[in-house]
DSSP file (Angstrom, degrees, kcal/mol; ACC not computed):
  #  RESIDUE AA STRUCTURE BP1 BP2  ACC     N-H-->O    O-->H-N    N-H-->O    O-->H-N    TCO  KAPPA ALPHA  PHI   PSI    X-CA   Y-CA   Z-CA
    1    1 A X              0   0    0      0, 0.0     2,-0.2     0, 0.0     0, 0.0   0.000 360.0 360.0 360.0 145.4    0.0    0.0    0.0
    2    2 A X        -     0   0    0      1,-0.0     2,-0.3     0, 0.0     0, 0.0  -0.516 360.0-133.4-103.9 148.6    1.3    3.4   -1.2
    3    3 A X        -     0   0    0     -2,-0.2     2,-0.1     4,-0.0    -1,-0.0  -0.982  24.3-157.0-133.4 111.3    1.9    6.4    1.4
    4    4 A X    >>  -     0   0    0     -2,-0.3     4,-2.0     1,-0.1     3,-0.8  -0.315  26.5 -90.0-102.3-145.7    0.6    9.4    0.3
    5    5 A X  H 3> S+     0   0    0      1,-0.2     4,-2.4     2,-0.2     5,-0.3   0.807 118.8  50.4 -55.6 -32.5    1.4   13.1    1.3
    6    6 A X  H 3> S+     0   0    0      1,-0.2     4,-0.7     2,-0.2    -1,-0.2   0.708 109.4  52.0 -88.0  -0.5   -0.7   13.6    3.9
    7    7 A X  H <> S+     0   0    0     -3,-0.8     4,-1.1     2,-0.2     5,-0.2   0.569 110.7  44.1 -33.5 -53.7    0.3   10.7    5.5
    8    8 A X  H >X S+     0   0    0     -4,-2.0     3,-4.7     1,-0.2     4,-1.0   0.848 120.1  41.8 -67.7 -69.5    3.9   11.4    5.3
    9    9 A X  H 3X S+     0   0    0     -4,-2.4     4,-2.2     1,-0.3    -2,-0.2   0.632 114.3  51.4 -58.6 -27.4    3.4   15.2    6.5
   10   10 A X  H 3X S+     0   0    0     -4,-0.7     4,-1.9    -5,-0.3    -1,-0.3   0.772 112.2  49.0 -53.3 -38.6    0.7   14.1    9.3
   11   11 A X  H <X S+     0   0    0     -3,-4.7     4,-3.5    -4,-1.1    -2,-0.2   0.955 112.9  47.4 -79.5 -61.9    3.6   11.3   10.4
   12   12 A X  H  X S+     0   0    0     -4,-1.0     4,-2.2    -5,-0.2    -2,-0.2   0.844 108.9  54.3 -49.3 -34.3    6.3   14.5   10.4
   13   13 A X  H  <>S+     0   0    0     -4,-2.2     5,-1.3     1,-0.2     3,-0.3   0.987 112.4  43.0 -33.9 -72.8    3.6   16.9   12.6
   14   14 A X  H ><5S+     0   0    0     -4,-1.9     3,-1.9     1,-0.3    -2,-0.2   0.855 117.0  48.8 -52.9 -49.0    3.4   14.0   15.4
   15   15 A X  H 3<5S+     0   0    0     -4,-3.5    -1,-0.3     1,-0.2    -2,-0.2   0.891 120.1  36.1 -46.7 -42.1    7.5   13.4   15.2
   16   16 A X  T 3<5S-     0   0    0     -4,-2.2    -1,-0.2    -3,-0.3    -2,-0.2  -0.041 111.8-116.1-114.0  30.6    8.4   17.3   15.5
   17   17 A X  T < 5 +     0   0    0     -3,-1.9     2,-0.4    -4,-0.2    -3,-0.2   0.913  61.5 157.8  45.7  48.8    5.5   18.1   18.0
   18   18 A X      < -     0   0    0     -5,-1.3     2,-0.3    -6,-0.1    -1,-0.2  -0.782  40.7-123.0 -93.6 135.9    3.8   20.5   15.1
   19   19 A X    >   -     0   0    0     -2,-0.4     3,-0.9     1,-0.1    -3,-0.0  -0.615   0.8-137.3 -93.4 167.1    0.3   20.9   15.7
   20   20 A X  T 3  S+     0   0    0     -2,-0.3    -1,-0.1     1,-0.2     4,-0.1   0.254 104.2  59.7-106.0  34.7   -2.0   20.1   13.2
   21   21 A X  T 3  S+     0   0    0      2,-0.1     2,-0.3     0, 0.0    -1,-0.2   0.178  92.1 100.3-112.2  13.7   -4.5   23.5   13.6
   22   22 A X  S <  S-     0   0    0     -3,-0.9     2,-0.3    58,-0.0    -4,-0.0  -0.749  85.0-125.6 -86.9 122.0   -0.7   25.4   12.6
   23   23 A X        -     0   0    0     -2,-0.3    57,-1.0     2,-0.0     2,-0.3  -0.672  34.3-174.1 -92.0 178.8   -0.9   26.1    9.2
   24   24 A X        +     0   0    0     -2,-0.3     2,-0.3    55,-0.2    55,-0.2  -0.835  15.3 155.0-134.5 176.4    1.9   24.6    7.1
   25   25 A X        -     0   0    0     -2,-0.3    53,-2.4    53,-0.1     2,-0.2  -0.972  37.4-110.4-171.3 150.3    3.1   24.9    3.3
   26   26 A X  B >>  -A   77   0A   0     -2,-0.3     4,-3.4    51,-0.2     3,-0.9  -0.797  46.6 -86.1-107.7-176.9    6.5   24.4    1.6
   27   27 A X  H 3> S+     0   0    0     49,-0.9     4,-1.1     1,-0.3     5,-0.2   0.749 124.7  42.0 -75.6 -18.9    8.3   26.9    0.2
   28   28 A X  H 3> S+     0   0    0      1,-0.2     4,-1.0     2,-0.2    -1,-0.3   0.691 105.8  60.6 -35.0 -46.0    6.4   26.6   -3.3
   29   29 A X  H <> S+     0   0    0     -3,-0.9     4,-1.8     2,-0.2    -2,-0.2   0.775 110.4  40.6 -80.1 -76.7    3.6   26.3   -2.0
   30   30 A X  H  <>S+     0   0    0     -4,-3.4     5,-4.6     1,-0.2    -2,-0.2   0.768 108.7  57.1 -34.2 -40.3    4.1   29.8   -0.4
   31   31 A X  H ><5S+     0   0    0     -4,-1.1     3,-1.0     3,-0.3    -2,-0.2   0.846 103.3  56.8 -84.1 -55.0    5.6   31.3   -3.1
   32   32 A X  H 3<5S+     0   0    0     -4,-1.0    -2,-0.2     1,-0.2    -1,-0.1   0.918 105.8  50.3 -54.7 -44.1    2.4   30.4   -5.2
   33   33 A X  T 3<5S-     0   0    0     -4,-1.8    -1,-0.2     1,-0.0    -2,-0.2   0.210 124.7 -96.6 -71.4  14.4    0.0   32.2   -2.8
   34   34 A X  T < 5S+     0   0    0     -3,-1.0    52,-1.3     1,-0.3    -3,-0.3   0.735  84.3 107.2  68.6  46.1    1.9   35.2   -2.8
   35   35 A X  E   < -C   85   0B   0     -5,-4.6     2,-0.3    50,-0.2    -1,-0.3  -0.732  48.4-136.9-115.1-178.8    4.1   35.2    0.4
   36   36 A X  E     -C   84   0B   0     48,-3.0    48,-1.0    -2,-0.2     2,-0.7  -0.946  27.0-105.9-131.8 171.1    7.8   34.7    1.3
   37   37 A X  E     -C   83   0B   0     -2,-0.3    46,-0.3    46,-0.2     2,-0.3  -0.485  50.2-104.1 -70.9 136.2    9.5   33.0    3.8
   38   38 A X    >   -     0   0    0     44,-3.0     3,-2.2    -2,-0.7    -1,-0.1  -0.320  44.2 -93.5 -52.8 122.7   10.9   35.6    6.5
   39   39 A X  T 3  S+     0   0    0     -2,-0.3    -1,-0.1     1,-0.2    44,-0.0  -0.169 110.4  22.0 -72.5 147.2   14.4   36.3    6.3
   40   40 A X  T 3  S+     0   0    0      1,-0.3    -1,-0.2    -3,-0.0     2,-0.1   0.167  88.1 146.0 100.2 -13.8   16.4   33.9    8.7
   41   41 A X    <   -     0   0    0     -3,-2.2    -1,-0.3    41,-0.2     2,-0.3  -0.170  37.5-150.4 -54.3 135.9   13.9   31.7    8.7
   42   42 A X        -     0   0    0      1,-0.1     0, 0.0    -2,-0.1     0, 0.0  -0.909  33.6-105.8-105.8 142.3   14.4   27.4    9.0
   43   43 A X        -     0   0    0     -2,-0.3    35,-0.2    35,-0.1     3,-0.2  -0.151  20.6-128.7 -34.0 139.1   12.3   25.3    7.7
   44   44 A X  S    S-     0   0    0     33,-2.8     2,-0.2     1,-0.4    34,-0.1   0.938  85.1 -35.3 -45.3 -49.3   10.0   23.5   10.4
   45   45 A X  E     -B   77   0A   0     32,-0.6    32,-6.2     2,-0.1     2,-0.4  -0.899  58.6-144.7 163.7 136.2   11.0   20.2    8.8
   46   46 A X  E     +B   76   0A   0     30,-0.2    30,-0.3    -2,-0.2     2,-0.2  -0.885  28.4 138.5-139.6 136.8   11.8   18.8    5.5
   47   47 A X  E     -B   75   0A   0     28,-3.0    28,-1.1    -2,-0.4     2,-0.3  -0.732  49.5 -59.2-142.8-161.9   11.2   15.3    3.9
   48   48 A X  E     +B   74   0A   0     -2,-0.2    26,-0.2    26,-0.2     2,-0.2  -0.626  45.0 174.9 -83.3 133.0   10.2   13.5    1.0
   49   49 A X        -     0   0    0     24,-0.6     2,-0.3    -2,-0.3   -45,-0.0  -0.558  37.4 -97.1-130.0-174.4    6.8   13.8   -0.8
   50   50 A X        -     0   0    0     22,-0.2     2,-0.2    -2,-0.2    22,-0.1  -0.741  39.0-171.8-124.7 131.7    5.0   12.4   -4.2
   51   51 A X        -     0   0    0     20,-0.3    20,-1.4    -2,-0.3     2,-0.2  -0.938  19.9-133.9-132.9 112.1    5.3   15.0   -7.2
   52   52 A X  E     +D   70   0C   0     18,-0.2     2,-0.3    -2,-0.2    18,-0.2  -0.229  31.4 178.7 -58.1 116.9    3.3   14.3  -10.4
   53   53 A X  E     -D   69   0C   0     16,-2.1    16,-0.6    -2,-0.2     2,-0.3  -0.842  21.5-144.1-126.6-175.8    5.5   14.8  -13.4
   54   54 A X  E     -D   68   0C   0     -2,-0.3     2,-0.4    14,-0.2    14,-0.2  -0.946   7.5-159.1-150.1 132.9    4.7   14.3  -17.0
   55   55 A X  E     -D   67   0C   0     12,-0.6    12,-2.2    -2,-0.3     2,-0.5  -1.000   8.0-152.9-139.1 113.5    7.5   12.9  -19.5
   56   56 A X  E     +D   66   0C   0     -2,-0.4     2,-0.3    10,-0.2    10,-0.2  -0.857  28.7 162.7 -80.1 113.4    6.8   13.8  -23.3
   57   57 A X  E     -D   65   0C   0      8,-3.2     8,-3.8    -2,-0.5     2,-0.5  -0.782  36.3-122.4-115.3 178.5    8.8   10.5  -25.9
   58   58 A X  E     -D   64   0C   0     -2,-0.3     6,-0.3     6,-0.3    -2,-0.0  -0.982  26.3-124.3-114.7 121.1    8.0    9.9  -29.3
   59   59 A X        -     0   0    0      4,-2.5    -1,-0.2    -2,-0.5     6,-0.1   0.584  30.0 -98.4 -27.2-172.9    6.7    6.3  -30.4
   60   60 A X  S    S+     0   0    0      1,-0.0    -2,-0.0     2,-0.0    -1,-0.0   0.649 131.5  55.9 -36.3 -50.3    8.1    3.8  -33.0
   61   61 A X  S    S-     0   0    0      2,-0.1    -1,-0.0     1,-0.0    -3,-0.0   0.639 115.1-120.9 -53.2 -40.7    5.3    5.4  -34.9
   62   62 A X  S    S+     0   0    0      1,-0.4     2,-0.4     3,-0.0    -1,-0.0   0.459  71.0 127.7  87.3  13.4    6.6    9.2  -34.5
   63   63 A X  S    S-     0   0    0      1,-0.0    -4,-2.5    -5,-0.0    -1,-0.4  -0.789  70.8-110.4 -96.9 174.9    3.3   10.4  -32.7
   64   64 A X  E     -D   58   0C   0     -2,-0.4     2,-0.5    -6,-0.3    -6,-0.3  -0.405  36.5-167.4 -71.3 129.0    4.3   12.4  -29.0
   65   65 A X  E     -D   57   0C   0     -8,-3.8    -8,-3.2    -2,-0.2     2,-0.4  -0.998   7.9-147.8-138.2 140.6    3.1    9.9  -26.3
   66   66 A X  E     -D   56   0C   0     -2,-0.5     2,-0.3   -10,-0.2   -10,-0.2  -0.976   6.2-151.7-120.7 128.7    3.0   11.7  -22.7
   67   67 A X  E     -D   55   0C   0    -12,-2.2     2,-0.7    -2,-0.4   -12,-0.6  -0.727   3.6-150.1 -87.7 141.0    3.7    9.4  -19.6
   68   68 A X  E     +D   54   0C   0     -2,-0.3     2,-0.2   -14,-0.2   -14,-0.2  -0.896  34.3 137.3-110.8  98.9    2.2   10.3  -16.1
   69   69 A X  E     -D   53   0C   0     -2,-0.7   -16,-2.1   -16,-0.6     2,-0.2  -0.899  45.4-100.9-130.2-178.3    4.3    9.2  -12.5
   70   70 A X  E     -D   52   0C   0     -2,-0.2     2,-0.4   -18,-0.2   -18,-0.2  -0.927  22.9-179.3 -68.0  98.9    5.4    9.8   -9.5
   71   71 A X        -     0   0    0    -20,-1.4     2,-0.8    -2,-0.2   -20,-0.3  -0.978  32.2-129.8-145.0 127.8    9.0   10.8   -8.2
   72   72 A X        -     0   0    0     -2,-0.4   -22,-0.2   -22,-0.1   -24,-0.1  -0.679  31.1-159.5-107.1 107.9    9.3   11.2   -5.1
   73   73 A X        -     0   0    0     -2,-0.8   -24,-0.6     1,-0.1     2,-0.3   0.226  23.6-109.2 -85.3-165.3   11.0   14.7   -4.2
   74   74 A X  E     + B   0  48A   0    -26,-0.2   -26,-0.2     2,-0.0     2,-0.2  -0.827  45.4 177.9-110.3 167.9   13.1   16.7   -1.0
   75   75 A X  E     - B   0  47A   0    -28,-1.1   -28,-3.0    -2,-0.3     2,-0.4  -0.832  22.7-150.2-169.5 143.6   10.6   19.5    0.3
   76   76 A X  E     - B   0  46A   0    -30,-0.3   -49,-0.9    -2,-0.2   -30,-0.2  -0.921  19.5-143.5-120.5 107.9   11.2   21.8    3.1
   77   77 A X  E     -AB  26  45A   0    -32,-6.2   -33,-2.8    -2,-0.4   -32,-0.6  -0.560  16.7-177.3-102.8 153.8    8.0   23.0    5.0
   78   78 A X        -     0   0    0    -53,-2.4   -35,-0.1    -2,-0.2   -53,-0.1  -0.955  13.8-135.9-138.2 126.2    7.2   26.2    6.5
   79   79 A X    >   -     0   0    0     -2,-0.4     3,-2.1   -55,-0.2   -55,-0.2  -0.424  37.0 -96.7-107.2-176.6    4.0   27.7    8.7
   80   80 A X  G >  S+     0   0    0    -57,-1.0     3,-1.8     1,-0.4    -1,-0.1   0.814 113.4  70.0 -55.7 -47.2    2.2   30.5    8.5
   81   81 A X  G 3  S+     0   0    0      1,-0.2    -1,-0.4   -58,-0.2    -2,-0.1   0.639  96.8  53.7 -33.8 -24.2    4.2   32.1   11.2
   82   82 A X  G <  S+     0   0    0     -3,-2.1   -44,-3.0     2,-0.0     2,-0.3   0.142  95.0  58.6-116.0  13.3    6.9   32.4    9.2
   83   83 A X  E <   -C   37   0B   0     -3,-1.8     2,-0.3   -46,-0.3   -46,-0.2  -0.956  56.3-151.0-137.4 162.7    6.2   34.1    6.0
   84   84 A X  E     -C   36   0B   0    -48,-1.0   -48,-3.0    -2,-0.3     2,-0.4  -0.791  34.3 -93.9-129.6 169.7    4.8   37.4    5.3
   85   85 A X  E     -C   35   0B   0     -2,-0.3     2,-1.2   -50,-0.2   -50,-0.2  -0.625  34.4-116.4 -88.7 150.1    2.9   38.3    2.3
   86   86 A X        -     0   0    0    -52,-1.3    -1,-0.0    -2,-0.4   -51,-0.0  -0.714  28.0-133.6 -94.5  85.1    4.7   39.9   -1.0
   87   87 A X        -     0   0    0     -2,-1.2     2,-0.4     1,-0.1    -1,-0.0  -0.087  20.5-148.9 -57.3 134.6    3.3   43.9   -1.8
   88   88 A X        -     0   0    0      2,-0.0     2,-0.4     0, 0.0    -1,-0.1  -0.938  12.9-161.3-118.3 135.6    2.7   43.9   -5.3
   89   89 A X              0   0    0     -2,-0.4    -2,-0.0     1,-0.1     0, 0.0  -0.988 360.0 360.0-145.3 156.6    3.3   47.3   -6.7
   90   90 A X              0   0    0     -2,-0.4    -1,-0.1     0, 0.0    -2,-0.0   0.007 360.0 360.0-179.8 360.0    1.9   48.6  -10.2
């Protein structure tokens, strides 16, 4: 049986006495909602997660055939506390 992310990151809370009403994100994950990490800041904890990738080959045939896994990356998580949001000016 396959272990997914919230599994792992649920498993890391309980090691590193995180609570789970804290919120958390990595630093992508942040980055995507508009914040940053704070400067000086450590990561809570970082481990291995499941990342969907997408692999384009070409057949015998020549047409473009796209593959779908899993590869399982490092990622470095960060809570709420610890980032500020990112002033957009324009």
């Amino acid at each position: 049986m396959a272990v997914t992310n919230k599994e792992i990151i649920a498993d890391c809370r309980l090691i590193y006495g995180i609570p789970f009403d804290l919120v958390i994100n990595t630093f992508a994950g942040w980055q995507y909602l508009g914040y940053r990490i704070k400067k000086g800041e450590k990561a809570l904890f970082s481990t291995k997660i499941w990342k969907p990738c997408k692999k384009k080959s070409t057949n015998e045939n020549g047409e473009t055939v796209t593959t779908k896994k899993l590869l399982l990356v490092n990622a470095a998580f960060f809570s709420v506390k610890q980032v500020e949001k990112v002033n957009i000016k324009g």
